[in-house]
Each structure stands twice: as structure tokens, then as C-alpha cells.
C-alpha positions, 0 to 999 in steps of 0.5 A: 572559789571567789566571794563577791559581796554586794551591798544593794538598796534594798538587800545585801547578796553574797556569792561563792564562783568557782574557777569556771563560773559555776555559782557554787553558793548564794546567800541574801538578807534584806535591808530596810531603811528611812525614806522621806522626800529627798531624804534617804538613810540607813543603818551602817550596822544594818548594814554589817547583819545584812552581810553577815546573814548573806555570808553565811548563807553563802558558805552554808550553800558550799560546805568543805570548800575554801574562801579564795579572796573576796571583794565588796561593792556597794551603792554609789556616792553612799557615805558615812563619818566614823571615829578612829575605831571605825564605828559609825557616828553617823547614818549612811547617806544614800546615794539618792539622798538629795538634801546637800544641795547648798554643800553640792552647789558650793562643792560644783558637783551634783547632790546626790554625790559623796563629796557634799553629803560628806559636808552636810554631815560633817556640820551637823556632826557632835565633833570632827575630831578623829573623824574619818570619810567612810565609804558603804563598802569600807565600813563592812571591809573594815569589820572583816579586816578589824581595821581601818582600810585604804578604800578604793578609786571606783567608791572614792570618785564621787568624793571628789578624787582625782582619777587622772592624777592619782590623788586627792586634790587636798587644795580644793577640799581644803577650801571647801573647809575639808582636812586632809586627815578626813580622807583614806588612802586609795588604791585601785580597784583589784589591790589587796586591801588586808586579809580577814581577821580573827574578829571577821572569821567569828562574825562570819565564818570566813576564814581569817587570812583571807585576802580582801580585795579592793572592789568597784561601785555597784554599776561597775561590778555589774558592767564586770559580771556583764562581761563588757570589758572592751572599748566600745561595748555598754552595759545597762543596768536596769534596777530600781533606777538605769545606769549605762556603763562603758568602756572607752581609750580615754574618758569622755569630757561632759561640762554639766558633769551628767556623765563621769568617769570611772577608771578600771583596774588596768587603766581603761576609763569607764564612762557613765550616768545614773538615772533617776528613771527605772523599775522603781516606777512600776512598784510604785504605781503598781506595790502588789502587781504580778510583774509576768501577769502585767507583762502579757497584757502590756503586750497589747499596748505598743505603744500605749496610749499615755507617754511616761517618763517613769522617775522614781523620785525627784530630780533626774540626773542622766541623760540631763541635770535637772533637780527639780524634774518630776514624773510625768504621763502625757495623756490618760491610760485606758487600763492600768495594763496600759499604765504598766505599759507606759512605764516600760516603754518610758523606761526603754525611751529613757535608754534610747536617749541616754545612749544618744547622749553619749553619742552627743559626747562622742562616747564610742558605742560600736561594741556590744551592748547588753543587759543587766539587772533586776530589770532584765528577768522579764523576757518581755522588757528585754525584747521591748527595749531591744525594739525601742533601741533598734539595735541587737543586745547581749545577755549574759548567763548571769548578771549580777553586782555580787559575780562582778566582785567574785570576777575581780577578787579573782583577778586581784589574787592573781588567778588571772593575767588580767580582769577580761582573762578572768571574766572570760573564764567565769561569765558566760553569754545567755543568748542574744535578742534583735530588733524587729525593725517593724517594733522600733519604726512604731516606737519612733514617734512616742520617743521623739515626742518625750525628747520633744517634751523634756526640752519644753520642760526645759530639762533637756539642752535643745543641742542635745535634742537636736541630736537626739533627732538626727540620729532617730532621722539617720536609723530611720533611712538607714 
């Protein structure tokens, strides 16, 4: 059997996948964390308890039966400095913390990316001697292997390195005042990092020798559980926030740097963005709601009386840059159902303008789409952002991160010829939903009138809104 490890926002979940696909096993532990406006850390050592607890959970679950290989993903552009040994000197900067934004500017890239948080913690370090760039999931790879590890591509893109050369681009890191020896070594994603120490085996129960396989970010771990492997085919990940994953020939160029792009195992570019909006907003407005109980009554809202754009914090990302953009509702909701309401279907407008921005690019999208993510439990939201697309979508038998890492440490230890050969043993399709086209006209005009309000805002490039509406012109005559 294969072990994948996922290292999520708001808890560690580890899982046991046989040959076929069968979840034989399943362990989870929460994680808990330090919140204050843009800023967001937690414990790296949290970290290691949350994994060794979900562990053991999962070999409890699936006595008698040996450890494969494993893999380990975990939230990306989440950071940490380390000394020699491998011990944390600083907290983990999460993937929305957002105070590096002079290191950001200076560095060209976003804030919420690994290479600036990486400054911003290195100037207020006690010393940078011996000091070592570590990413979430090397931390916990390097307690079960007892030492320190090369990290991986996919983890190792928002620190700056440079996928079509194979390289870090020591030149200009050099200049951001950065020594080469800060960096690890990178191998792709599916290479053997090491194997589980005798130091892992007795803090987990995973036998010592077990390989240890080179995993993906959290979105990529997911597009692989979602079995979207193919040019043309996207994979939303609804969860606290959207990320749209895909897979295309070539990478797709953005100048603004809203979309980038990943590199698979076998050499197939992995486009894609992460927003700001997402479920987050609905725990947000509503901490103590019955997600099925308000689900039924939203139903009686389409569309809903007040607009969303449901961000769960400050500053958007994807499907534009704009630091300072905020939550907003047009309009006042009748009920809090309505409110709920709202915030589905902002989530779904969201989507709908993401994969227009994409198409703005040039991304291919004639490949299937499918769902992913907490977000994808609720039938009702399903259907709802199937509408509000207008186009048909997959869901898979199982979806999360942790299976897309059991899927690839499978590839990685050569159980399959290739990663599509290994996630089509072990995923299955759920079912398929299709849009009422009656649904999709309704929800036409609530979402031109949102793509309307973020160009006034000035969020949204005009050029991108106007695409936006002639391909809502286009579905519409089609």
C-alpha cells in the first residue's frame, strides 16, 4: 500500500491507498495557528505532532500490511529558516501571510509567495550562519529521513526557482542579497528523496527503509487525486480559498505573474492561480451554520438578492492582482439563507472568471473539468457552480490532496510506467453533473454585473473584462 501525507491549513491527514485505489487506512490531526490581519504562522513542530498523530492513525487503521513509499505535500509558498540540524529557527510563514510586501516588491513577485517571506525572515533572523530555506513539507520529510533532504520543484517555484532551466538563478538571488548555500538541491516531483530512519520509524511507526518520494504543492496533489492529467483538462480546488489547476504542452506566459506554472513529473507544464475567494467566507459570516441546512434554503435564492465577492482575507490574487481588494456585497440580503446564498454563487462567479482569464491567456480548456475540495461535499454547490459555468463537470470517487501523494509515491517507486498509468488504477470517477441551461442564462447577468464592478473598483484589467463578456456574449448565442 502507498502513504500520502498532507500538510493542510488547518489540519495534517495521512492515507493508506492499495494498488487499485481502495482507501485502506486514514488518520487526521488539526492544526492550529496564529492569525492577525495579513499575518499568518504557525508551529513547524506543530507541524511534526500533527503528522505523527495522523500517522499513526492511518497504520492503526491498517494493521499487518507494509508501508510502499510515501509522499508529502503541503501548502504553497509556506516557509521556514532552519539551522544545520534541521531544527526550526523561525515560525512557518504561511502561504496568505502578506507582510513581505517591500521584500515582494523588490524580489518582482507577489507577497504571498516563498521567495520574500524568505527575506523577510532572514532580516529579522538572530544570525544567518548555517542557516537553510525550508520548505513545509521538507521539514516533516527531513524528521523521517533524519536529515536534511533536496526539496522539490513543484514546493520550490514560489522561491524563485527557475523550472524551464532546472535551476536556481543564483544571479539574481544573489542580488536580492541571498547566498547560494541558503537553497536546497531540487529534484522533480516523483524522485526518490531517502528512505525512513530509525528516528522516523519510532516517532511514527513507519518502518525504517521505506522510500521517501519527492511530492507536489497541495493544488498539485490534488489535480493528481483529481485524475486531471491530460492537455486541456482543469481541476478546481475549492477549500478555504479556489485554486484552478491544468495541464497544458507548454506553460502559459502571464506578464502580471497571477498565473504560474508548475512542472509535472514527466514534463507537462501545470498552469494555474490561487484566489483569495472561497468556502472561508461562508465560516466566516456564518462560524456556527449547518452547511446542508443552509444549503436547502439557499435554493430559493437563485440568484440572490445581494452580489458577493466572498474573499476570505485582504487582497485577491487570482483572476487579478490587487493587494488592497476587500470583500464586498452590492446590495442587502433579505435573510441570512440569502446571505449564504450570495456567497455560493460569488464563489461559483469567481470560477466562472478565472477560467475566462485563462481563456484570455490562451490556456487550452477542452479537456474535462472537475471538482475538488472541501467545497465539493455539498451536492447543492456542485450543481450551482455546474450552472453558473454552463459547462459539464467531473467528480472524482475521491479527491483529496493526501491520495494524490499516495498516487505519485506509487509512480515514484515504479509500481507504474507513468503518473497517468498510476492515477488510473487508483482513482475512480464519481459521477458527472451538467448544466441546466435555464440555471446558467439566470446567473448571466449577476456575473457580468460583478466582472462590471471589479473593473470600476479597478481590480480587474479592462482588457480582461472585455473578455470576459464576449465569451458570456458567445455561451449565450451558442
Amino acid at each position: 500500500m502507498w502513504m500520502g501525507i498532507d500538510l493542510g491549513t488547518q489540519s495534517v491527514r495521512a492515507v493508506l491507498v492499495g494498488d487499485d485505489g481502495t482507501l485502506l487506512g486514514s488518520g487526521a490531526a488539526p492544526l492550529g495557528g496564529s492569525r492577525d490581519g495579513v499575518r499568518h504562522e504557525q508551529s513547524p513542530d506543530d507541524w511534526w505532532e500533527a503528522a505523527r498523530t495522523a500517522i499513526g492513525g492511518a497504520l492503526a487503521s491498517a494493521p499487518g500490511r507494509d508501508v510502499r513509499a510515501l509522499a508529502v505535500c503541503g501548502t504553497s509558498g509556506t516557509v521556514l529558516l532552519t539551522d544545520g540540524a534541521g531544527r526550526p529557527l523561525t515560525p512557518g510563514l504561511m502561504y496568505d501571510d502578506g507582510r513581505a510586501t517591500a521584500e515582494a516588491a523588490a524580489a518582482g513577485v507577489q507577497p504571498a509567495w516563498a521567495l520574500p517571506k524568505a527575506m523577510w525572515l532572514l532580516n529579522r533572523c538572530p544570525t544567518t550562519s548555517g542557516v537553510h530555506l525550508t520548505h513545509q513539507p521538507d521539514f516533516i520529510v527531513s524528521r523521517l529521513t533524519g536529515r536534511r533532504t533536496a526539496t522539490d520543484s513543484s514546493h520550490a517555484l514560489k522561491t524563485g526557482y527557475d523550472l524551464t532551466a532546472g535551476s536556481w538563478p543564483h544571479e539574481k538571488l544573489h542580488a536580492l542579497g541571498l547566498a547560494p548555500d541558503l537553497f536546497p538541491e531540487v529534484v522533480r516531483p516523483g524522485a526518490r528523496l531517502g528512505e525512513v530512519g530509525a528516528d522516523g520509524e519510532a516517532a511514527t511507526g513507519i518502518p525504517a527503509g521505506t522510500p521517501v518520494i519527492a511530492g507536489m504543492t497541495d493544488g498539485c496533489a490534488a489535480q493528481i487525486a483529481s485524475g486531471s492529467l491530460d492537455v486541456g483538462s482543469w481541476n478546481s480546488v475549492l477549500g478555504t480559498t479556489l485554486v484552478l489547476k491544468g495541464v497544458t504542452a507548454r506553460p502559459i506566459h502571464d506578464e502580471t505573474g497571477v498565473v504560474y506554472n508548475h512542472r509535472a513529473p514527466e514534463g507537462s507544464w501545470l498552469p494555474g492561480g490561487a484566489s483569495g475567494v472561497g468556502a472561508g467566507a461562508l465560516s466566516h459570516a456564518f462560524p456556527d451554520a449547518d452547511p446542508a441546512r443552509f444549503d436547502a434554503l439557499a435554493a430559493a435564492h437563485e440568484p440572490s438578492t445581494a452580489l458577493a465577492y466572498p474573499l476570505v482575507s485582504r487582497g485577491e490574487r487570482f483572476p487579478f492582482l490587487a493587494p488592497d481588494a476587500t470583500p464586498f456585497l452590492l446590495g442587502e440580503p433579505r435573510s441570512d439563507a440569502d446571505h449564504w446564498a450570495a456567497l455560493l454563487q460569488g464563489v461559483g462567479h469567481t470560477e466562472r472568471l478565472c477560467l475566462d482569464y485563462l481563456d484570455h491567456l490562451g490556456a487550452p480548456q477542452d479537456g474535462p473539468l472537475t471538482f475538488t475540495g472541501g467545497g465539493s461535499r455539498s451536492a447543492y454547490w456542485n450543481q450551482l457552480r455546474t450552472d453558473i459555468l454552463g459547462r459539464t463537470v467531473h467528480i472524482p470517487r475521491h479527491s483529496e490532496p493526501a491520495l494524490g501523494m499516495a498516487v505519485l509515491a506509487a509512480y515514484g517507486a515504479g509500481a507504474a510506467p507513468t503518473l497517468a498509468d498510476a492515477a488510473g488504477r487508483m482513482i475512480g470517477l464519481g459521477h458527472v453533473l451538467r448544466p441546466d441551461p435555464a440555471r446558467t442564462a439566470r446567473f448571466l447577468q449577476p456575473y457580468l454585473t460583478m466582472v462590471g464592478e471589479l473593473e470600476r473598483r479597478g481590480w480587474l484589467p479592462a482588457p480582461v473584462a472585455t473578455h470576459a463578456r464576449t465569451r458570456a456574449d458567445a455561451l449565450e448565442t451558442s
